[in-house]
N, C-alpha and C positions, 0 to 999 in steps of 0.2 A: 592483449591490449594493455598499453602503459598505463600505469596509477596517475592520478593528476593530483595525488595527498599527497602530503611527506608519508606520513604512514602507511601508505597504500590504502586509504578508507574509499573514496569514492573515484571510482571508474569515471563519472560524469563528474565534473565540478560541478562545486556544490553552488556558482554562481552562476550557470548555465543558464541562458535563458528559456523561458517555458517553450516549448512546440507552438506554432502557432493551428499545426492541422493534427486532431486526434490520432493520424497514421504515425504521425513523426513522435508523440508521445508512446505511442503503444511499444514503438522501435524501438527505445529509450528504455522503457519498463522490460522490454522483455532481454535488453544487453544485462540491465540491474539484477533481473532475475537468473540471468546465469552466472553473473559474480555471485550471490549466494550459491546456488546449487553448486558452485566450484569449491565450497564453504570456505570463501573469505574466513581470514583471519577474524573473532569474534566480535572486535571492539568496531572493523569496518561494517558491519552488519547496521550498527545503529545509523550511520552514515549515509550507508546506501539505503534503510528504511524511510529517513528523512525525506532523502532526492526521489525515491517513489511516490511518498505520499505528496509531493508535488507534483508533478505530471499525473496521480492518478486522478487529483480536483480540476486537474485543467482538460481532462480526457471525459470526466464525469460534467463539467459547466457545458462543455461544448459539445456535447451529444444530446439527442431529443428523444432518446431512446431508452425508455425508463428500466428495461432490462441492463442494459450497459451503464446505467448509474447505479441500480441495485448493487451488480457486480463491482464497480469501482467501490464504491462502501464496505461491503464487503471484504475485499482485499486490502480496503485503507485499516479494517479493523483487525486481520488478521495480523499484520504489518504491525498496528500496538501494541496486541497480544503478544505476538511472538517474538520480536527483535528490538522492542521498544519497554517493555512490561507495563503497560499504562493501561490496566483492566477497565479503568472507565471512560474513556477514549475510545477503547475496543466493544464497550458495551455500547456507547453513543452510537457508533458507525455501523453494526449491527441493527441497533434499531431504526434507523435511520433506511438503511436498506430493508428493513422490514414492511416499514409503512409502504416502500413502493413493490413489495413482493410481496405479500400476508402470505403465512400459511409455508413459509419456505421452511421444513423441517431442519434442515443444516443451521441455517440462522439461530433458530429459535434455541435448537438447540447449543447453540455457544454463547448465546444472551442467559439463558439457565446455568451452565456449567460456570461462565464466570463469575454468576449473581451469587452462586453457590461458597464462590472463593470470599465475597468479603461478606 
């Protein structure tokens, strides 16, 4: 699939318009997701974490389905954690999917480990 950066950053333009049906976002998130796991070049990572955590809000607004917002939090926080470095962003989103999952030991556990870091 051709780059649409000069640099090769993002697969999607990054002026894309949002999915208007959750299906067409997930489609999107999971192209994103194999340009990482192909491990883009590193500085495209923050790029392509950007364009996810867009479609992940607009996959998480338009679902009614509190596990599959849980879940987009979740990935919105791992997403700042890991290719973003924005610990408390990453802790917000965690929590945030907490209140609609209690008791999710994965969560809880990475709301502790990063409270731990600052």
């Amino acid at each position: 699939m051709p780059s649409d950066a000069k640099d090769g950053a993002a697969r999607i333009p990054a002026d894309a318009p949002v999915p208007a049906h959750p299906e067409d976002a997930a489609d999107r998130l999971a192209r994103l997701a194999k340009c990482f796991a192909e491990k883009e070049p590193p500085d495209s990572n923050a790029a392509n974490a950007m364009i996810a955590l867009r479609y992940l809000e607009q996959a998480a607004n338009s679902s009614g389905d509190i596990r599959m917002q849980a879940n987009t939090k979740a990935v919105a926080g791992y997403l700042y954690e890991r290719y973003l470095g924005d610990s408390a962003a990453a802790v917000a989103c965690y929590r945030e999917a907490l209140k609609m999952v209690p008791g999710d030991t994965t969560l809880i556990e990475a709301v502790e480990r990063l409270e731990k870091k600052t």
